[in-house]
N, C-alpha and C positions, 0 to 999 in steps of 0.2 A: 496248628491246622493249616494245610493246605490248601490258600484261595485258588491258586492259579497254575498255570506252567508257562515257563518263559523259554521260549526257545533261543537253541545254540545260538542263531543268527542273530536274533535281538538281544540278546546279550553280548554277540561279538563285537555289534555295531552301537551299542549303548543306546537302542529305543529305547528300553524296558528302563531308563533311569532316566532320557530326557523327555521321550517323544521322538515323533519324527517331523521333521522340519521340513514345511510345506512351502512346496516352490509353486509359482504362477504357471512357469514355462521353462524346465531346465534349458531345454535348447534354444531357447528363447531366439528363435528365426526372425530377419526383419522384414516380414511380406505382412502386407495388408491385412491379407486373410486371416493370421492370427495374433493379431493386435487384441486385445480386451476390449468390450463395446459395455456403453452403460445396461442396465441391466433392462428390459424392456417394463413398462409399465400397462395397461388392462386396458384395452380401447374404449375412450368414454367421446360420444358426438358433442363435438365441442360446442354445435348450436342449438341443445337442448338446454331448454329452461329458457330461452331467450328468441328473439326475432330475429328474423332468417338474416342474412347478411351476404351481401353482392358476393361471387365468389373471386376469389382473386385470380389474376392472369398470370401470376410467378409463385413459384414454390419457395416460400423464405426458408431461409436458413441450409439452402442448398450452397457450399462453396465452387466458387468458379477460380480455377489459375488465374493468377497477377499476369501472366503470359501467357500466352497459348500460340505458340510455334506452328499450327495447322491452320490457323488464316490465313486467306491471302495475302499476298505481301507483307509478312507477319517479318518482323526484324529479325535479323539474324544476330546471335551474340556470341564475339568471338570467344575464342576458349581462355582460362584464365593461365598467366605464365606460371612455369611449371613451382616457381620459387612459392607460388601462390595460393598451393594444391596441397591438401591433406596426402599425405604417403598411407599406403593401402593398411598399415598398422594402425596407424592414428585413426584414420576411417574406422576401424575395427572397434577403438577404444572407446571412440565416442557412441558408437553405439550401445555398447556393451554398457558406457554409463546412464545414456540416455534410459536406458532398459532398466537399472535402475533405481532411479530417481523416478519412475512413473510405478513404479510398482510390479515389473512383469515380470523380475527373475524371484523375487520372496514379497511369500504374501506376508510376511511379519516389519518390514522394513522399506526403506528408500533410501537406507545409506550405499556407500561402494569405496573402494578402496584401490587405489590407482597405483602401483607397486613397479611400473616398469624400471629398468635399470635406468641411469644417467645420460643422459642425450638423445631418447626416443621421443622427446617433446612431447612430458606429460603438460607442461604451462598450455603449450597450444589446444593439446584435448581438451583441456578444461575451457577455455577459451571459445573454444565451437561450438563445447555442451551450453554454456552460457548464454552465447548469444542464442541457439536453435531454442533452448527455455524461454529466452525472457520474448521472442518476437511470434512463437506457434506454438501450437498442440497438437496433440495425433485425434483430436475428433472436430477441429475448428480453426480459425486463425485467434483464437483464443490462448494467450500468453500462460504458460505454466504458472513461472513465476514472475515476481514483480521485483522484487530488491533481491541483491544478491550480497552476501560479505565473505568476503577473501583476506585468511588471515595468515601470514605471512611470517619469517623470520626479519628485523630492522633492517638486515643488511638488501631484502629483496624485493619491499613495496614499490620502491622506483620501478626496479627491473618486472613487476607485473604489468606498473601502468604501461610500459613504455611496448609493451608486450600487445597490451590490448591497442594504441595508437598500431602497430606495425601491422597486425593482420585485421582492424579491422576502421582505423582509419580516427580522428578527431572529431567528426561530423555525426555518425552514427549510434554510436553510445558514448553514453557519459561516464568519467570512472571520477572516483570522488577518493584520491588520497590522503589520509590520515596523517597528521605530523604536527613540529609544533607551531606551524602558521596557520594551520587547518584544522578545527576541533570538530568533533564528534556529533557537538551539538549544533552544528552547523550543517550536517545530511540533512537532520531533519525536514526540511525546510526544502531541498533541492530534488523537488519529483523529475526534475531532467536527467537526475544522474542516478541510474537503476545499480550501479555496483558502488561497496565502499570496500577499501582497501585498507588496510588494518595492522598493525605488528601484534605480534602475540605481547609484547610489554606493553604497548599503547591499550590495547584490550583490557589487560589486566587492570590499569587504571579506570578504564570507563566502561566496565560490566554492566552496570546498570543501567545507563546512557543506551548502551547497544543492544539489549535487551528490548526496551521500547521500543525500537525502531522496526521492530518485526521483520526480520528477514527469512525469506522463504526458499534459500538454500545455503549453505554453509560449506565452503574451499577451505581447507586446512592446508598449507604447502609444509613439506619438512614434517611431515605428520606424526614421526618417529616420536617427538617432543613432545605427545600425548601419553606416552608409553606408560606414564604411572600415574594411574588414576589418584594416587591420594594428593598430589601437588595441584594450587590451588587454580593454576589455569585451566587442567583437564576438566576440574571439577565444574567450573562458568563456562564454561563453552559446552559442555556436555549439557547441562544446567538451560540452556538458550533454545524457545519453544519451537522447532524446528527440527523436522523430520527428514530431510531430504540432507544429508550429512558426504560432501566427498572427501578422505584424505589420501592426502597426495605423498607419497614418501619411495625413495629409491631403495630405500632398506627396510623392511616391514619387519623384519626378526634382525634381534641383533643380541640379545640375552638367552631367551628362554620364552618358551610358550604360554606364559603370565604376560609378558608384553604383548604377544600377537592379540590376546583373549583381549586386553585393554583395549588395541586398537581395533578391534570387532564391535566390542560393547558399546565403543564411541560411534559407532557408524551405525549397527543395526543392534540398540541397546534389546538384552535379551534374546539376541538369538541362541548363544549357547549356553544360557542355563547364568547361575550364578557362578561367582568365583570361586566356590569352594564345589562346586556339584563338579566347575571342569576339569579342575586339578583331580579331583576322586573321577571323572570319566575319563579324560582324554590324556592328563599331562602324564601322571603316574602311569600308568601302565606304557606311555608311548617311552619316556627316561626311559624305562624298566626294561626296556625290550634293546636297547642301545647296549645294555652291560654285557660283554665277554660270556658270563656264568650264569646267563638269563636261562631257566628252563624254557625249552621249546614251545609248551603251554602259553606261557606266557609272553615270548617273543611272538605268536602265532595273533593272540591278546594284543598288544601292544599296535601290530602291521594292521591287524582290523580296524581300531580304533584313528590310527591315521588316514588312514581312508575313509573312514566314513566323516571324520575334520576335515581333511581335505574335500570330499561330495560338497560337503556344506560351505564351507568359505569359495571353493571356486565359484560358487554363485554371484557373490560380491566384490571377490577379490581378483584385478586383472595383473598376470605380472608379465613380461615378456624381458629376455634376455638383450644383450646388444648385438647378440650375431644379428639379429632383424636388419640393424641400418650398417651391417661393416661394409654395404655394398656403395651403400652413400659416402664415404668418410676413407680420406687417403688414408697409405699406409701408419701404419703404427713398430717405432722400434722401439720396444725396452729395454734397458740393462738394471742390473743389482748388482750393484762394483759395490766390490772389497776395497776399503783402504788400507794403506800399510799407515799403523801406528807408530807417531814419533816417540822418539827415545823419550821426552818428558813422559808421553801419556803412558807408556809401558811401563814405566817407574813407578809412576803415583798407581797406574791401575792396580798391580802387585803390590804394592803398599796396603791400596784401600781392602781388598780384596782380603789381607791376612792380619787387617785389623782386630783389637780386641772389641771395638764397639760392634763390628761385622759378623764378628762370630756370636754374639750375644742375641743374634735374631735365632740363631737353630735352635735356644732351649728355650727362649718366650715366647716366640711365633705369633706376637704382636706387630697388628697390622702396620701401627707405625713407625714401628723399628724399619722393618724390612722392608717398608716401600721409602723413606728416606733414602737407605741405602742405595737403592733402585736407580731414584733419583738423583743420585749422586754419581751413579757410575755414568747416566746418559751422558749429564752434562759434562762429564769427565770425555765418554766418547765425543763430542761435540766440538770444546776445547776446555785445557786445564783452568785458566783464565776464568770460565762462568763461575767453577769452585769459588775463586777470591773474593776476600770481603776487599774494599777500600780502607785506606788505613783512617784511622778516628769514627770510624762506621760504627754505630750504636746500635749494635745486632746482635738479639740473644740466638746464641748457640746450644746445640746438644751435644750430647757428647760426642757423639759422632763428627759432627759435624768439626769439630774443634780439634779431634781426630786427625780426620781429613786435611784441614787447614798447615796442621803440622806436615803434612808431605807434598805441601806447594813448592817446585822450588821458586827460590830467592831472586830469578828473573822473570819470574812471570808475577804480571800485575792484575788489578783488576780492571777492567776497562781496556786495556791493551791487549791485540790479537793478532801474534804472532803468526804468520803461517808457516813456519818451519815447527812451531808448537803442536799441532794440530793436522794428522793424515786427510782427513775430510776438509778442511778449509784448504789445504796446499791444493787437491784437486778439485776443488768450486774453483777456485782461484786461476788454475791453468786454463778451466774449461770458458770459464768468461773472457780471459784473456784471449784464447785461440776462435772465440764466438763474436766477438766485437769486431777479431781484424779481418773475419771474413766480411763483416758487417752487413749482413740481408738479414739475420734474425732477431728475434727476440726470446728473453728466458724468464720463467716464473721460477722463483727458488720460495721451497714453503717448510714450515719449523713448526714445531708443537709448541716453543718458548720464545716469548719477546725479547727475553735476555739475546737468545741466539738470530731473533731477526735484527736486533741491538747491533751485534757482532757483523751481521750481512750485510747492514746499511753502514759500516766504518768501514769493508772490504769494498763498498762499492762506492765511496767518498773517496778512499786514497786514492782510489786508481782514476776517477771522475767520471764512473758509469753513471749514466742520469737513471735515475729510479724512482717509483712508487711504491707506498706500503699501506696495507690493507690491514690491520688487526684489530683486537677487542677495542679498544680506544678511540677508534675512526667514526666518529659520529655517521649516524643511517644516512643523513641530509648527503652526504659526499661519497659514499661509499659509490652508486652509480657511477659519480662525476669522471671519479678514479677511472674506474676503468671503461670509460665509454674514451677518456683520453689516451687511458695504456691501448686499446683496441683501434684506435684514430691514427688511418695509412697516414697521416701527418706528423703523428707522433714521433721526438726523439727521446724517448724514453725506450731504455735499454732493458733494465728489471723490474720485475714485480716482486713485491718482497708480501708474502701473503701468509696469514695465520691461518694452520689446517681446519682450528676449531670456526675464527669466528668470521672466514671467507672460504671455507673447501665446498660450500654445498648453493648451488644455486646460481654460482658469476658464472659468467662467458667473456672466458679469455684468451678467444681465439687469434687476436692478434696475436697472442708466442705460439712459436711452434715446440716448444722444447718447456719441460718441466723436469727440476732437479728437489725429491723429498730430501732436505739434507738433515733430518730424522725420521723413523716410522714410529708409528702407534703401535698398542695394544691390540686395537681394536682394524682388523681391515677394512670396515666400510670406509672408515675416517682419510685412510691411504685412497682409497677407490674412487672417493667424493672428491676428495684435491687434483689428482690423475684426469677426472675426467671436464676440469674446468677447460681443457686444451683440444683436448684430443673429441672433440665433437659437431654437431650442426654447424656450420658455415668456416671451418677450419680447411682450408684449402692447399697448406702445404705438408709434408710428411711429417710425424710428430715423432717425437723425441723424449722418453722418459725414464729418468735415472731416479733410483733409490742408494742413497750411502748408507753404508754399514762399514764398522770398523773390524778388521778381520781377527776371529778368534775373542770375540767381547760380547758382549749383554748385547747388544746389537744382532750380533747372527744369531743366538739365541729367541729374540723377542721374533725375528724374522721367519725362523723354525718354527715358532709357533701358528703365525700369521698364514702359512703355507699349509701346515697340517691342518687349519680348521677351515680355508676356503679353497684346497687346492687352486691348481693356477691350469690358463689356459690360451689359445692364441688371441684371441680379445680381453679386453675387461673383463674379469671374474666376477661371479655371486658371492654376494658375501654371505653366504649360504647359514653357516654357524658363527659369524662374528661373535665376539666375545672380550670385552673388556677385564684387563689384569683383575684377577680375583684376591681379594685384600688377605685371603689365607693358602698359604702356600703349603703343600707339605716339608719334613724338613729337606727331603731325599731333591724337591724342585728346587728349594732355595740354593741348596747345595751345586746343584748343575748349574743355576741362572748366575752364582757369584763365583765358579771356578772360570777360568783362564786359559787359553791355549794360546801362546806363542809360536810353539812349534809347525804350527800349518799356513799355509795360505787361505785355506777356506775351509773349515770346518763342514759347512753346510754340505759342500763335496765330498768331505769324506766318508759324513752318514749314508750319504748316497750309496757306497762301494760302488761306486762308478769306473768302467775300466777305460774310458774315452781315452784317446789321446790327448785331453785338453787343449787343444787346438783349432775348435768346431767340428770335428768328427765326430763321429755319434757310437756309442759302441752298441751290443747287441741289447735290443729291447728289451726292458724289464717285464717281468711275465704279467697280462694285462688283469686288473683284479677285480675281480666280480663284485657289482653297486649297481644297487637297485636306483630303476629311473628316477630320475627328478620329480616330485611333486611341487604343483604349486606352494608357492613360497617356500617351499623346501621343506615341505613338513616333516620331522624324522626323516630329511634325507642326507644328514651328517651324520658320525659317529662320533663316542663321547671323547671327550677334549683330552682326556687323561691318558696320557700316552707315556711308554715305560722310557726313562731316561736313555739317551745314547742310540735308540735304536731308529730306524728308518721307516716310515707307515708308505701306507696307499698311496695319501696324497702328495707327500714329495717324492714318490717315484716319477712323478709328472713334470717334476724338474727336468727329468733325463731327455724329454722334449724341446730344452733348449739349447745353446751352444754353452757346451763351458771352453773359456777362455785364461790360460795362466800365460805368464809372461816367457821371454820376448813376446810382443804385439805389435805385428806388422801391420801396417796400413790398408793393406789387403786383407788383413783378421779382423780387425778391429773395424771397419765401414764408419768409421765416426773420428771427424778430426781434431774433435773437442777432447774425445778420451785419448786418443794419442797424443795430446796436448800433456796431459796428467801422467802418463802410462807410467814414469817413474814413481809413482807413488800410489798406485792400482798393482794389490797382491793377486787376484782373482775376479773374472768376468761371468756372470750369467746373460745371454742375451738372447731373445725372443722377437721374431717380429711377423707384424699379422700382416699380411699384404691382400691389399683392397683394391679397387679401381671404382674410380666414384662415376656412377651410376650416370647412365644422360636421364633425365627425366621428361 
């Protein structure tokens, strides 16, 4: 029997499964007049029932300015310097938080979700919003909240405190850092200091300790780390009686629409329904609509359904790009140099490459066949030498691996690094060299593996470049120390040798102006994150950023990938669809990822069919391909990852926007005296640069 009729629209938009989600004030305006007011109460004469009582000569509870500018000889105050001034974004930000955190954009919630890309100064927004909370209100000078905790990744509690001393001074609020000289159970006790600062590891220790303490808003930084609700910290911090919820993350999608939902739930728990109602509302039909041989119906299905996602999270969710601040931030050059592979690494690559252990991943397609593999060729790209065991080394091997070992040659060691061994070390090598003897700069060089920052710090001992190094091991207590000294105009310290994983997100290493990936990820946030430790707020000279790949290797491949799922652009890119190596391959991708080309200088250029001159001439424009606008956060605004072997998509036709460069490289080609330093062992050049002029403020 038929209770009801659902119509098209509420079915296209999924009311008719969730409801619809009530907002305060989508437009949520910041005037007076429509601010929320308490709700009025029933006029009762307050001197009934009682004896009359003098009347008063002042109206209580009327607020008067701390200042008022229209007295007579009223002070004048001068304006604040401009270093000192919220940028008209930030401005934007903080309000859109403050809004909220009081409840005006969802009446279901006071979480938000601060999503700007890397250098638009989410720390400061939050910062503003803090102090504006804990010292007024919008109906009194009645304090929103009273304690605030800010939970951090170890490597960034310093860099919060030192955050709050810069813009708001040691005198006016108290921040209470967590560590191991400082316990938890020591706030308690300290009503002076309204913030506590926290690592998400320290937390995890003292849940219940921070729990008591009652805090009446909750900063998440690096928020992405929430991403899976069943790991035991999402679980206690979600778990913490507190409603008023900000997370702060430069990358809000980096898998799949089960993470975003996670980082929704943790902010404004329940606004979209349960985890199985939104994959059966939103995710499903949104995938569904991505596939090539989607019926029209349900591509049609699918675009609804993003949209009315989108309606709903833009309420909560702020994200803005980095064109916002390119007008603050000198220029930016990038390159993606090709190295030429030495005769060893060619050898062994072809070796590993038509192994029998290698070939034994196409018919198991077991995850840990083929990602050993994987990882064997990086390091292979890398240098041959990481391969090596040390001799009498008590190290079980697989078979593969044991494989491999067999096609070491008999002059390369372990621990020893050659750079005639190695195309990618020969040109670090030239480029430090020709970077030192100009000597005005500084360089960050950053690695996925310690082995290979291992390798960076013997290249920069032989030659006796003074360095520092940041990775998994660097105790939190010094991680600041580091590089408040690499960034210190006093400093002679030459390199930073910095790990992508456990230093790419949060430092400020604006003292270099130059950063060399001398590996890329999987994933491109992880590349975007380490990139943008330079190239940001208070970097004042032109930046410099090189990515190595080894030409014709699992390297240009992973790089192909990395371009087809965030295309590339003249700033920093979204990492729109990032996507970490998926532990099952088909056999047809294993087969591309471990084949070989020797024959070209750049593969990447070929898929292109690029007809340039390769000289920085540009040939005729690829024909421009119709994409739908950007949605916040990107909702459905990539397409699906699965792309047909050998062939060329959308997004690297966006390459053809930059210079390709093959060899001879003249001086006048090349604009960089570092890569002409290298140039004999650079097969192929992409290079890009964003030109800015920084702003007077």
């Amino acid at each position: 029997m038929i209770q009801n009729v659902i119509s098209a629209e509420s079915y296209a938009l999924g009311h008719c499964f969730q409801g619809e989600v009530v907002t305060n004030n989508e437009k949520a305006e910041t005037t007076v007049a429509n601010i929320p007011r308490p709700k009025s109460k029933p006029f009762r004469l307050p001197t009934l029932g009682r004896a009359s009582a003098p009347a008063s000569s002042s109206r209580e509870g009327l607020d008067v300015p701390l200042f008022n500018p229209t007295l007579p000889d009223a002070l004048v105050m001068p304006r604040p310097p401009a270093q000192h001034q919220l940028r008209p974004h930030q401005q934007e930000g903080v309000v859109f938080l403050y809004q909220c955190m009081m409840g005006f954009r969802l009446q279901s919630g006071c979480g938000a979700i601060l999503a700007d890309e890397m250098g638009l100064g989410k720390t400061l927004q939050c910062i503003s919003l803090i102090w504006t909370l804990l010292k007024q209100g919008p109906y009194g000078r009645r304090a929103v909240v009273r304690r605030v905790l800010v939970v951090t990744p170890s490597s960034l509690t310093v860099n919060w405190s030192k955050e709050f001393k810069k813009w708001l001074g040691k005198e006016r609020l108290g921040v209470f850092v967590v560590d191991q000289q400082n316990k938890v159970e020591q706030y308690a006790s300290l009503q002076h200091m309204p913030v506590m600062i926290i690592s998400y590891e320290m937390f995890l220790r003292s849940s219940e300790v921070v729990e008591k303490l009652g805090f009446d808003l909750i900063v998440c930084d690096e928020a992405h780390r929430l991403k899976n609700p069943a790991i035991k910290t999402t679980h206690l911090l979600a778990s913490l009686p507190c409603k008023r919820r900000i997370l702060v993350t430069g990358t809000p999608i980096q898998n799949d629409l089960q993470e975003l939902f996670a980082l929704v739930d943790f902010a404004n728990p329940g606004v979209l329904g349960t985890q199985s109602s939104f994959r059966h509302i939103y995710e499903e039909p949104i995938v569904a609509c991505q596939q090539p041989n989607t019926p029209n119906t349900e591509k049609e299905l699918g675009a609804s359904r993003a949209s009315q996602l989108n309606r709903i999270t833009s309420l909560f969710i702020l994200r803005r790009t980095q064109d916002i601040i390119n007008k603050y931030l000198p220029p930016k050059a990038e390159f993606v140099v090709l190295c030429q592979p030495s005769e060893s690494q060619q050898a062994m690559y072809s070796e590993v490459v038509g192994c029998r252990s290698l070939r034994r991943c196409f018919t198991t397609l077991e995850p840990g066949d083929h990602l050993s593999a994987i990882l064997a060729l990086r390091k292979l790209c890398n240098h041959p030498a990481l391969l090596a065991v040390k001799d009498g080394a008590d190290v079980k091997q697989s078979d593969l691996a044991k494989e491999i070992a067999s096609f070491i040659p008999s002059h390369i060691k372990a621990g020893e690094y050659d750079e005639a061994d190695s195309g990618k070390l020969a040109v670090v090598s030239c480029m430090l060299w020709a970077l030192r003897e100009a000597g005005q700069e500084k360089i960050v060089l950053v690695s996925n593996y310690t082995t290979t920052l291992d390798m960076l710090a013997a290249l920069c001992a032989r030659y006796d470049y003074p360095y520092l190094r940041l990775d998994g091991s660097t105790p939190s207590s010094k991680r600041q120390r580091l590089v408040d000294s690499f960034n210190s105009k006093h400093s002679t310290d030459f390199v930073f040798l910095l790990s992508a994983k456990a230093g790419g997100v949060g430092l400020n290493l604006v003292g270099a102006s130059r950063i060399l990936l001398y590996d890329i990820d999987w994933n491109p946030a992880t590349d975007l994150q380490a990139m943008a430790r330079v190239w940001r707020d208070g970097q004042r000279r032109k930046v410099h950023i090189y990515r190595l790949l080894v030409a014709g290797t699992l390297d240009e491949k992973m790089y192909q990938r990395q371009v087809r799922k965030q295309g590339l652009s003249g700033a920093v890119v979204d990492a729109r669809d990032a996507e970490r190596v998926s532990v099952h391959f088909s056999t047809e991708e294993l087969k591309d990822l471990f084949t070989v080309h020797w024959n070209t200088a750049c593969l990447t250029h070929d898929l292109l069919e690029c007809e340039c001159d390769q000289q920085g001439g540009s040939a005729a424009p690829p024909p421009t391909p119709t994409q739908e606008p950007d949605r916040a956060c990107q909702l459905g605004g990539a397409s699906s990852t699965t792309v047909r072997v050998g062939q060329p998509t959308k997004t690297m036709d966006q390459l053809q926007n930059w210079s390709h460069l093959a060899p001879p490289f003249s001086p006048a080609l090349i604009k960089d005296h570092c890569l002409e330093a290298a140039s004999d062992f650079i097969t192929f050049l992409f290079y890009n640069e964003c030109r800015t002029v920084i702003a007077d403020e």
